[in-house]
TIVO-2410 file (N, C-alpha, C; in nm, 3 decimals):
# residues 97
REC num residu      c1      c2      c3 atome chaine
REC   1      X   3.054   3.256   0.139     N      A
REC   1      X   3.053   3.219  -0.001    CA      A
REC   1      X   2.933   3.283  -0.068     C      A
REC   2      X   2.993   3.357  -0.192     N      A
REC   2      X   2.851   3.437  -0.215    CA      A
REC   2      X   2.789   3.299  -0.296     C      A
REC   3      X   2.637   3.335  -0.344     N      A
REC   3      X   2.585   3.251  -0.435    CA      A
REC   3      X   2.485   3.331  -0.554     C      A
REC   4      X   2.516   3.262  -0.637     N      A
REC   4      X   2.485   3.342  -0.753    CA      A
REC   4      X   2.306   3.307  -0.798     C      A
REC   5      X   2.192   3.332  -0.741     N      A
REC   5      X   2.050   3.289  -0.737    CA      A
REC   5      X   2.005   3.291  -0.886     C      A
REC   6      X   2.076   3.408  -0.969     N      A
REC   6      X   2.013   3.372  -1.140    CA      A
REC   6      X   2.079   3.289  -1.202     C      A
REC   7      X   2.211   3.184  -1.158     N      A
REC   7      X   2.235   3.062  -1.238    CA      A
REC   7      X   2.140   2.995  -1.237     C      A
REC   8      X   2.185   2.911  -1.357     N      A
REC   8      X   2.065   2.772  -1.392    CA      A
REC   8      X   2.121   2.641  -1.302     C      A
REC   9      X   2.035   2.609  -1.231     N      A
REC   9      X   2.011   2.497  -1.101    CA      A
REC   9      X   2.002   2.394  -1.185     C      A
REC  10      X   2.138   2.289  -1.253     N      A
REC  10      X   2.069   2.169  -1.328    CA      A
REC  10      X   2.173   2.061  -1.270     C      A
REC  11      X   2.151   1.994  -1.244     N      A
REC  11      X   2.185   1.827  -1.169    CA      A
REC  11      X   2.144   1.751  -1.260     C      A
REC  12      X   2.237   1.637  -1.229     N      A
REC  12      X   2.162   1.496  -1.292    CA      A
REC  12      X   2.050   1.444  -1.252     C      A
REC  13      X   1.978   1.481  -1.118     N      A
REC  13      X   1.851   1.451  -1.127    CA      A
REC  13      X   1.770   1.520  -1.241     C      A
REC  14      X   1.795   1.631  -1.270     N      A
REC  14      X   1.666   1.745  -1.374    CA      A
REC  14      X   1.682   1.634  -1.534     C      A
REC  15      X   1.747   1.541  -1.533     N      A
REC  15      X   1.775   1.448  -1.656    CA      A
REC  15      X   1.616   1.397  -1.680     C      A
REC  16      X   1.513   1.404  -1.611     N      A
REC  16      X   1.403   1.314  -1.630    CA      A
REC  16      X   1.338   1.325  -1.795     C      A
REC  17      X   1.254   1.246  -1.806     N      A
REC  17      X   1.252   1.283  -1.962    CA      A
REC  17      X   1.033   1.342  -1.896     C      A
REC  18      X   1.011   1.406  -1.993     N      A
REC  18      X   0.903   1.470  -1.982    CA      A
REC  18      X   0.779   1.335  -1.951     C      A
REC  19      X   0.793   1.288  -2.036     N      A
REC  19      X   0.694   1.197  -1.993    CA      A
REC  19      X   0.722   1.103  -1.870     C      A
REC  20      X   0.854   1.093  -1.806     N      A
REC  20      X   0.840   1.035  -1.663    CA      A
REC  20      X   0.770   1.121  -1.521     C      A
REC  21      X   0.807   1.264  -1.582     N      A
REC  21      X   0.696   1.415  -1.499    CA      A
REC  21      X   0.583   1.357  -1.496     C      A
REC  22      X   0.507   1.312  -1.644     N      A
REC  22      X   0.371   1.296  -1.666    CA      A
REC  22      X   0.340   1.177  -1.599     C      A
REC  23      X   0.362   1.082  -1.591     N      A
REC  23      X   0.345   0.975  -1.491    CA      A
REC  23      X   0.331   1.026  -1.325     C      A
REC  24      X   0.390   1.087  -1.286     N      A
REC  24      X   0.404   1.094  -1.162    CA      A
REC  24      X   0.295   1.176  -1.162     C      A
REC  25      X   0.259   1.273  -1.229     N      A
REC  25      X   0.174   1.362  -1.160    CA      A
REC  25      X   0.053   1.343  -1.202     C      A
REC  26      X  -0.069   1.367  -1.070     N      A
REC  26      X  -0.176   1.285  -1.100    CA      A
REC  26      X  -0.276   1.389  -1.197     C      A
REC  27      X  -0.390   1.308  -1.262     N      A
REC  27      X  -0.435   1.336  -1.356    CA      A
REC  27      X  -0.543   1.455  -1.266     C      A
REC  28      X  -0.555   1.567  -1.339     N      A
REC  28      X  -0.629   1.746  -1.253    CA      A
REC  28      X  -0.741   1.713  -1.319     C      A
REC  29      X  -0.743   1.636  -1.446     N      A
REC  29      X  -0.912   1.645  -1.507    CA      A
REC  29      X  -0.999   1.492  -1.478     C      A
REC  30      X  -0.934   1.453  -1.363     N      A
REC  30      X  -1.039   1.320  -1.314    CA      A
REC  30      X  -1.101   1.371  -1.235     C      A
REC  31      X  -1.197   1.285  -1.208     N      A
REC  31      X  -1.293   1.320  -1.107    CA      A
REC  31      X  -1.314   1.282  -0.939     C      A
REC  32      X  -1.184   1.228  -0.963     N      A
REC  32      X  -1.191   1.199  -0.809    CA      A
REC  32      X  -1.154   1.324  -0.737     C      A
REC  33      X  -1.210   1.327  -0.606     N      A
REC  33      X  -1.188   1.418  -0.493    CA      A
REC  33      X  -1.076   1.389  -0.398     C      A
REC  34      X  -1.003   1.425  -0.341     N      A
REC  34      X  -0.895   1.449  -0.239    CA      A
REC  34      X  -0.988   1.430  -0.137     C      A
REC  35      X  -0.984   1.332  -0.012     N      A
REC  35      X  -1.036   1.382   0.113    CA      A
REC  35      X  -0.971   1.490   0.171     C      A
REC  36      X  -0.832   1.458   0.184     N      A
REC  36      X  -0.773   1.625   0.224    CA      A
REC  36      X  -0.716   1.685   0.135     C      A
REC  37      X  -0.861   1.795   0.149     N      A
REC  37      X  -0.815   1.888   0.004    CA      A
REC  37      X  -0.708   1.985   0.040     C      A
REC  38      X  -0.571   2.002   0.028     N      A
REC  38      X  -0.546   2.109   0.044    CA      A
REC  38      X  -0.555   2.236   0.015     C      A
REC  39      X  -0.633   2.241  -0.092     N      A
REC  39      X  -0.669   2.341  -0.162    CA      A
REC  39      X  -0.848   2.480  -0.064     C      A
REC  40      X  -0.871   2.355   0.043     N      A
REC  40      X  -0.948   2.350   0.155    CA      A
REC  40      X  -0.977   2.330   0.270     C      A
REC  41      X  -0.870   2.411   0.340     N      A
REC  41      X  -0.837   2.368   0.488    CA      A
REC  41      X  -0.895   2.415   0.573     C      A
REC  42      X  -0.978   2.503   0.555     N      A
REC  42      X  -1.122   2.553   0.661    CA      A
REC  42      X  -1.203   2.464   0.656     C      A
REC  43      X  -1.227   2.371   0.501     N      A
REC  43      X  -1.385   2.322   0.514    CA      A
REC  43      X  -1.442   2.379   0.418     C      A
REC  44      X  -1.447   2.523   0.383     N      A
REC  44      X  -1.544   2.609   0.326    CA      A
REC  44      X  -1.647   2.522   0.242     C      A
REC  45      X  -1.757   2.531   0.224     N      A
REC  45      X  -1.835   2.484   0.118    CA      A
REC  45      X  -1.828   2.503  -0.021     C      A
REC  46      X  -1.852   2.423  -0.144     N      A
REC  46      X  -1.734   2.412  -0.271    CA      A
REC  46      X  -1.880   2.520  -0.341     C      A
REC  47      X  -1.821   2.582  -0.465     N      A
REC  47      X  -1.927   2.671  -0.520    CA      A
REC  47      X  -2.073   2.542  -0.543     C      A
REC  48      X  -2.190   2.556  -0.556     N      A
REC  48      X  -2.286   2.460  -0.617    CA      A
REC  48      X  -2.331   2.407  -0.497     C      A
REC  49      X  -2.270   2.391  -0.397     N      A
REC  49      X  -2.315   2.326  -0.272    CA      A
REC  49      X  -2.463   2.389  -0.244     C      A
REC  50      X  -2.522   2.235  -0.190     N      A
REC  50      X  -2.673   2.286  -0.166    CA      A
REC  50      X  -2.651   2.363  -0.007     C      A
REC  51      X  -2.677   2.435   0.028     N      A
REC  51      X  -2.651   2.517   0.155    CA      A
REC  51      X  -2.828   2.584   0.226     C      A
REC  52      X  -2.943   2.488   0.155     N      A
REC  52      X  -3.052   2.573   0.195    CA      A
REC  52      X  -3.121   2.504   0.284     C      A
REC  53      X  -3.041   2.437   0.362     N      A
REC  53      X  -3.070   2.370   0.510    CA      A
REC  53      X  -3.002   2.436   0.613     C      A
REC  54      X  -2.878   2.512   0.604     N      A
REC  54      X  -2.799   2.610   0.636    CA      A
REC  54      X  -2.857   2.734   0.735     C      A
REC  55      X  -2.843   2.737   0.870     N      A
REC  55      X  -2.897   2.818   0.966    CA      A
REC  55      X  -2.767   2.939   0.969     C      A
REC  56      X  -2.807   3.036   0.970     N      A
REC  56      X  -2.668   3.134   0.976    CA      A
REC  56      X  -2.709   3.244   1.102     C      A
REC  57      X  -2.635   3.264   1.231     N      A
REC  57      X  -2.677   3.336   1.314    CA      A
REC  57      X  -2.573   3.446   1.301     C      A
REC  58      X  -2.653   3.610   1.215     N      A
REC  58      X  -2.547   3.644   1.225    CA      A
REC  58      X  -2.613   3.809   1.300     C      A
REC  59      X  -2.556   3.843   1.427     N      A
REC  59      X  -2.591   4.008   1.379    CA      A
REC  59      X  -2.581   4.105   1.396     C      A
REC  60      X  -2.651   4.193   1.312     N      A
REC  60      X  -2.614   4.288   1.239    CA      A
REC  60      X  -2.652   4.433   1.348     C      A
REC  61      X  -2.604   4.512   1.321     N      A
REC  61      X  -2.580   4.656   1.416    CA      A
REC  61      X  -2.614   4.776   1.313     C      A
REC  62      X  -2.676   4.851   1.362     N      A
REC  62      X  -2.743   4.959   1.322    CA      A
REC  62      X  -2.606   5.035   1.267     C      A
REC  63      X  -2.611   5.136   1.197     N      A
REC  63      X  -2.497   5.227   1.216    CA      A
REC  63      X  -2.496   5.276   1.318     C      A
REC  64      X  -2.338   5.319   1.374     N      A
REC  64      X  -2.325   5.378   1.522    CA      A
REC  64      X  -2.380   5.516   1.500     C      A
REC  65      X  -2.302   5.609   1.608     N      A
REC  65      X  -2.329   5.740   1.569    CA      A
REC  65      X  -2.196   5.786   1.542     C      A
REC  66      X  -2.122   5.695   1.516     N      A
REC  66      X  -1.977   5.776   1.446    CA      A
REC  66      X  -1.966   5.726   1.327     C      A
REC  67      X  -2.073   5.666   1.267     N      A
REC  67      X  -2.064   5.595   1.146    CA      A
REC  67      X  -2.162   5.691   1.004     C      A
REC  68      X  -2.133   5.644   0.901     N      A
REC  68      X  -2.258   5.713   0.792    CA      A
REC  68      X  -2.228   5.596   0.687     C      A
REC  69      X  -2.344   5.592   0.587     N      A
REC  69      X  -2.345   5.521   0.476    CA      A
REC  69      X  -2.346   5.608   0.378     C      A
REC  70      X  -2.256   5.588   0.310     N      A
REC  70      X  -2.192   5.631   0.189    CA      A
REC  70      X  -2.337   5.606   0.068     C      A
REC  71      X  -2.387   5.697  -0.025     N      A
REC  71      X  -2.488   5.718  -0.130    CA      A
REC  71      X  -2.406   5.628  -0.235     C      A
REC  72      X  -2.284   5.654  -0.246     N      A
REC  72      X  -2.215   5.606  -0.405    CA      A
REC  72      X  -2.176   5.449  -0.377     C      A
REC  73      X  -2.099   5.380  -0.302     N      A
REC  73      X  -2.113   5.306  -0.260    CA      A
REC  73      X  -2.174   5.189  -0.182     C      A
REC  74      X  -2.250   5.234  -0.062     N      A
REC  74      X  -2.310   5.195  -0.009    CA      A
REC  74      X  -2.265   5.096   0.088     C      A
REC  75      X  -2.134   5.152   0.161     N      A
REC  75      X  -2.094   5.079   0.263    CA      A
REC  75      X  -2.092   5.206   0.320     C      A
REC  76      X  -2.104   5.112   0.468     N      A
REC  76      X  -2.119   5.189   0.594    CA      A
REC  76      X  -1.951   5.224   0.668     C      A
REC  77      X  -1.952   5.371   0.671     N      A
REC  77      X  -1.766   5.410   0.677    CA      A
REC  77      X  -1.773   5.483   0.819     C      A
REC  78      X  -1.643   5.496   0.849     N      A
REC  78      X  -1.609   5.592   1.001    CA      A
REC  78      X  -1.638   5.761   0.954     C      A
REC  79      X  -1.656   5.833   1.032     N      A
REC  79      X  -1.696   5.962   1.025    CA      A
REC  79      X  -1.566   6.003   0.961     C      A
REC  80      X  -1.414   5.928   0.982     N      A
REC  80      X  -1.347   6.055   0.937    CA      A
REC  80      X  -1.315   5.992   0.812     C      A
REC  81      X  -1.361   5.928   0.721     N      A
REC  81      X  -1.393   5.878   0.612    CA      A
REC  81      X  -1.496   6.010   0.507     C      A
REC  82      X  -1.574   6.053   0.604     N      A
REC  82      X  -1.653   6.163   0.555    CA      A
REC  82      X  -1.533   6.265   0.427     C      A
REC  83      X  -1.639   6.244   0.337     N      A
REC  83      X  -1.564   6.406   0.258    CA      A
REC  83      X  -1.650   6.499   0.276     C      A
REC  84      X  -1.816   6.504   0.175     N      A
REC  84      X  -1.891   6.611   0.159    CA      A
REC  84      X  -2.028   6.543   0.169     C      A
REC  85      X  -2.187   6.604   0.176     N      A
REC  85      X  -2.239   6.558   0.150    CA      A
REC  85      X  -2.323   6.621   0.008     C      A
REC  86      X  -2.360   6.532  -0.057     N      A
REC  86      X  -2.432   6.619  -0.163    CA      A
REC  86      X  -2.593   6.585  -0.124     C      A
REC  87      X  -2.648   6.579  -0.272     N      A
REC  87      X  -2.762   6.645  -0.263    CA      A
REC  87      X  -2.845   6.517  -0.237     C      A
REC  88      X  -2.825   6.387  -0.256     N      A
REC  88      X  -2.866   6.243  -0.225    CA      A
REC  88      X  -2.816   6.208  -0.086     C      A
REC  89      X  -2.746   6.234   0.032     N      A
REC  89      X  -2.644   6.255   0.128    CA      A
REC  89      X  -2.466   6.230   0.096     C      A
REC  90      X  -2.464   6.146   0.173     N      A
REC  90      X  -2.300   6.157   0.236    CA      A
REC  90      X  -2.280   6.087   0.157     C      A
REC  91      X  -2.095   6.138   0.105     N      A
REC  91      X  -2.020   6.091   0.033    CA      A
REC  91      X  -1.913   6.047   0.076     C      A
REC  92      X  -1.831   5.942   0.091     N      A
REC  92      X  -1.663   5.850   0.139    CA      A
REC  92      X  -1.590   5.952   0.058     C      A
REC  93      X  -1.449   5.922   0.123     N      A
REC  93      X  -1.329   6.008   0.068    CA      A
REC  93      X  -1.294   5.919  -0.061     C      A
REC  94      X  -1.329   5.778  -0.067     N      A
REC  94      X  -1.293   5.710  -0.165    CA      A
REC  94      X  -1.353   5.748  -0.290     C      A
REC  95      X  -1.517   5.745  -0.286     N      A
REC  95      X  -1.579   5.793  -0.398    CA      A
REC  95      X  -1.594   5.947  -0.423     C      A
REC  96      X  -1.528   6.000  -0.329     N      A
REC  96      X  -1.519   6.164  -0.372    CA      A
REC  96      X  -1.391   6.190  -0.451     C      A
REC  97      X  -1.297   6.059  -0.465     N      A
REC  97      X  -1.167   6.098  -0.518    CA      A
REC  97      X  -1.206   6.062  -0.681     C      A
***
């Protein structure tokens, strides 16, 4: 049976009147918090969070020797990333385009 996906989907449930929508759905400009945020399912810390008790072990690696840092950018790319170098050094294929 084929089915036709751009008809309009309307039942006697879709009868609700607008303001019975508005009831049900909870108010976005209160201030209460969700314990489970779904909007936050790692955890992540919310922007504003005080974080300067916060130990971070992270690290960091020299460039290899198949690696270069890009002058225009300034991320560190694979050699065959290389285009040219100019007169400040090495340039990415990205910022040479």
């Amino acid at each position: 049976m084929a089915t036709d996906y751009d008809a309009p989907r309307k039942t006697e449930d879709d009868s609700e009147s607008i303001e019975a929508l508005k009831e049900r759905v909870p108010d976005k400009l209160s201030g209460a918090v969700d314990v489970d945020d779904a909007d936050n399912p790692s955890a992540f810390e919310l922007p504003g969070a005080d974080l300067s008790d916060l130990e971070l072990d992270v690290v960091v690696l020299p460039p290899q020797d198949d690696e270069f840092t890009c002058v225009e950018c300034f991320l560190v790319k694979h050699r065959m990333q290389f285009d040219h170098e100019s007169k400040l050094g090495p340039i990415c294929k990205e910022c040479a385009a």
